[in-house]
N, C-alpha and C positions, 0 to 999 in steps of 0.2 A: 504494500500500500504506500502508496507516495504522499508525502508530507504536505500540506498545505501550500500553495503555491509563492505566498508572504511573507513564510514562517519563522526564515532566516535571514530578510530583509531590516536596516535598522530600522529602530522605531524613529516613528514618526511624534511630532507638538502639535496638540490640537486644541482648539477650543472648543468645550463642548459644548458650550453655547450659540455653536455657529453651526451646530451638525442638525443634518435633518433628523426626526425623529421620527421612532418606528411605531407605526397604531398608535399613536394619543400616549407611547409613552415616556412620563418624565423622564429617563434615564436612558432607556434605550434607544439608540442611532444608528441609520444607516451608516454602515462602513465607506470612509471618505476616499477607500482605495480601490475595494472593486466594486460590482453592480447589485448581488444579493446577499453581501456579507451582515451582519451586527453586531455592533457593539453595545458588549451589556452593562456596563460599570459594574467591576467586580467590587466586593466588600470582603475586608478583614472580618476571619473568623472566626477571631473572640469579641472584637469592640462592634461588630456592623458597619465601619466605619469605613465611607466609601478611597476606595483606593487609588492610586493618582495614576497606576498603571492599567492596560486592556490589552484584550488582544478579539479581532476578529474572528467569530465564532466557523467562519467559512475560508476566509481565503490564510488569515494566522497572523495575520498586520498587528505588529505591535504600538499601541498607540499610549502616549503620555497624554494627561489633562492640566494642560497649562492652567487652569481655571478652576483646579479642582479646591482650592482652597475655597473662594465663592462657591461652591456647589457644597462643598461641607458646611459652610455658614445657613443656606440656603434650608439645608435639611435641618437646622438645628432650630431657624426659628419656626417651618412650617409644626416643626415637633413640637414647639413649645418649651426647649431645653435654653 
């Protein structure tokens, strides 16, 4: 089986506030590299806490979130924390 075609490609800086979103959701983005990839915003496994790295669930695109700071604040006060 062949590895994702992006996989070993470097990662990329994105904002994800500039990325389309996939069905109505907050988090999840069309992949900015190929045509039916997404990006899901992965979360650290003990805190929830959304993490600033990603990777395309289809083509393997490594993506950084220049913006992930605002997206952590984002989450904090829609929570009420």
């Amino acid at each position: 089986m062949k590895p994702p075609i992006n996989l070993y490609k470097p990662t990329i800086t994105v904002n994800h506030s500039k990325l389309t979103r996939f069905s109505d959701s907050e988090y999840k983005s069309n992949c900015p590299v190929c045509d039916n990839g997404i990006l899901l915003v992965q979360r650290d496994q003990k805190t929830f806490e959304l993490l600033e790295f990603d990777m395309c669930i289809s083509c393997g695109q490594h993506v950084r979130y220049r913006d992930i700071n605002i997206m952590r604040q984002q989450e904090k006060i829609q929570k009420g924390r």
